[in-house]
N, C-alpha and C positions, 0 to 999 in steps of 0.2 A: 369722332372729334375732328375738328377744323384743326387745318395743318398751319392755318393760322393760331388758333389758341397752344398747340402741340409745339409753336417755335417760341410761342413766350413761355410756357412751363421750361421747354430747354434754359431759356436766360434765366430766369428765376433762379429755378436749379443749382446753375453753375455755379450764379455770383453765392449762394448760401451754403454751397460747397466750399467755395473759397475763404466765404466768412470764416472759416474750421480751420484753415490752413491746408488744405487736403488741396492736392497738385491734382489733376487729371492726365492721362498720357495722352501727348501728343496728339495720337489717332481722335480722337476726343472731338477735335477741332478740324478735320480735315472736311470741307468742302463736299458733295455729292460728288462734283466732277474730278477733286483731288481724290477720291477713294477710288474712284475707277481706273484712276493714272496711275497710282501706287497698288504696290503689291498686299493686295488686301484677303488673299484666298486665306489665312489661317482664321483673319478677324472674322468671314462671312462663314467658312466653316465652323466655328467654334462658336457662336453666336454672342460674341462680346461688343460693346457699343451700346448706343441710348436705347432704352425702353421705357417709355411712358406709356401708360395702360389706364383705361378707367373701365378694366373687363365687357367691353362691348355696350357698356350701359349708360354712358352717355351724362354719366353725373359725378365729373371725375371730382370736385371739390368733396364729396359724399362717399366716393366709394372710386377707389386709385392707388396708384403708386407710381413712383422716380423713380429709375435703378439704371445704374451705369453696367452693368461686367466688363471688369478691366484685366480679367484672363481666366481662363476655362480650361479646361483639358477634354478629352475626349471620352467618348464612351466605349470604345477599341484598350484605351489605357488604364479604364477601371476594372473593366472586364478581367483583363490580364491580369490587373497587378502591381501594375509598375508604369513605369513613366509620369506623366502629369496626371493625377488622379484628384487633384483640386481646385476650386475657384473658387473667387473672389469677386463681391457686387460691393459699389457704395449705393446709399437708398434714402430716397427721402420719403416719411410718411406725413403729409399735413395735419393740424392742425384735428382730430376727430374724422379724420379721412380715415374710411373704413378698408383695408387691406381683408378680401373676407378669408370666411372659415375653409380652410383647405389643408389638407396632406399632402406627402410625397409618397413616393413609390419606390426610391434608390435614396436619393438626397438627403444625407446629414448635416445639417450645420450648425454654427456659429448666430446666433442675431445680437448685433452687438449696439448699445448705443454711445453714438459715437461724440454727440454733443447735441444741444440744445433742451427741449421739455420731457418730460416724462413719456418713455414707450409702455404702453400697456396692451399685453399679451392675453388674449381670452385661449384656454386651454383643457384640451379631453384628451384621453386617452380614445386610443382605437380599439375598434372589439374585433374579436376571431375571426368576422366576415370582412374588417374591412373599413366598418362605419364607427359613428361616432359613439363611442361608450360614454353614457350622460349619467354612468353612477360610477363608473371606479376612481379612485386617488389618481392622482395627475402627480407623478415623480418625474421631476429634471434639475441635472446639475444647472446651478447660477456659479458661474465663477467657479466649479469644481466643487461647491458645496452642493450636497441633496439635499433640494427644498420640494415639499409636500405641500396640494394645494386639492384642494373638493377639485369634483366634475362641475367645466366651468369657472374654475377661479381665474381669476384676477389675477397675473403678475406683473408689477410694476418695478422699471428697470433705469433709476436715475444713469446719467451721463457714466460712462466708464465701465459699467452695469455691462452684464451680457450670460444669453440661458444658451446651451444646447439642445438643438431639437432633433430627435430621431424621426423616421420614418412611422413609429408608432404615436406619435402625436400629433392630433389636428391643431391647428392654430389659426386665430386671426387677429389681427393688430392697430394700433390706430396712436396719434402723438395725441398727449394729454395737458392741453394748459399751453401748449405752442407746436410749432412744429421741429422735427425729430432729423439728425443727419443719424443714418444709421450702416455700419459695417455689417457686411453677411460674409465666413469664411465655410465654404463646405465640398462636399465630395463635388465632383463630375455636375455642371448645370448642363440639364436639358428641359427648358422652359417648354418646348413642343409636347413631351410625353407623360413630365414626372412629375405634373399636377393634377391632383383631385379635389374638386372644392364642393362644396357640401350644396350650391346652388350651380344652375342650371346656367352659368356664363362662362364667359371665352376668357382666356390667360391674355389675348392681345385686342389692344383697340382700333376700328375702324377709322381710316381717316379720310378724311373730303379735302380733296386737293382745291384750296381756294387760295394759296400762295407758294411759292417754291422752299423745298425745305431747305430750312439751315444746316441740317445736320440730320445723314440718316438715322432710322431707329434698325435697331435689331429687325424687326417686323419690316420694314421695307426693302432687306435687299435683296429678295429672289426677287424685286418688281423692278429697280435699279442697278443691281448689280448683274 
């Protein structure tokens, strides 16, 4: 991705973040060169800040995702037990922008939607090795009710709407009829380790420096910080 198209998805972004009422913090907005001035070692350890991704493939209207993490805890503090054991991402998923099929490996959460079109959720169960189970029932709470759904099915999640996904569920997502502002609440994020995705691409996007960035992403600050 051109780090030119990479600063207008940030505006985008923001302003239909704001349409929502949803505040950003602070660090949100700080500079390349104000994050280097500011005490930023928890934000670059903990990997929270912008992430735009279109998985290395270059067709982010088609296949992408938005996500801010605006706090994370560590993998030291899941392990244990105790201390911050959760985080928190806002997300935008476009318009039939494909978020693909992938699992976790630790990662429980929350997919919440938060306002705008319809989030629809394609859903398998994982099999004993690992992969995707393309015959069993698909069971997960929506709102704390157990809904049942084929391998495969279809879960459609109006505004306010929200499923929990374990670690034995593959998922992948997409806004249906417009696009989607979407809350994620879950264990410990480690975007580097505790994704599996069912094709053969990368969790972060390449970018071609042909403007200076407005704002870092997650993925660029072992290169700037």
């Amino acid at each position: 991705m051109k780090r030119s198209l990479v600063n207008e998805i940030l505006r985008e972004g923001d302003a239909f973040i704001r349409s929502f009422g949803y505040v950003m913090p602070p660090f949100a907005y700080w500079t390349p060169d104000e994050m280097r001035a500011r005490d930023h070692a928890a934000i670059k350890a903990r990997g929270m800040g912008w992430d735009i991704t279109d998985y290395g493939q270059g067709r982010f209207d088609e296949m992408g995702l938005f996500l801010f993490t605006t706090r994370n805890g560590r993998a030291e503090d899941l392990k244990n037990g105790s201390g911050m054991v959760y985080a928190e991402k806002i997300m935008i998923s476009r318009r039939d922008q494909l978020s693909p099929m992938h699992r976790h490996i630790i990662k429980s959460e929350d997919i919440i939607n938060r306002g705008g079109a319809k989030l629809v959720l394609e859903l398998f169960m994982r099999d004993d090795a690992g992969n995707i189970d393309r015959e069993a029932e698909v069971v997960v709470p929506v709102d704390g009710e157990m809904t049942r759904l084929p391998a495969g099915g279809l879960l459609k999640l109006d505004p306010g709407q929200s499923v929990t996904l374990h670690p034995n569920v593959w998922h992948a997502f997409w806004g249906e009829g417009g696009d989607v502002l979407i809350g994620e609440v879950s264990t410990v994020n480690d975007d580097n380790t505790d994704n599996i995705f069912e094709m053969d691409i990368g969790r972060f996007a390449s970018v071609e420096e042909d403007e200076a960035p407005l704002h870092l992403l997650v993925s660029d600050y072992g290169t700037y910080l």
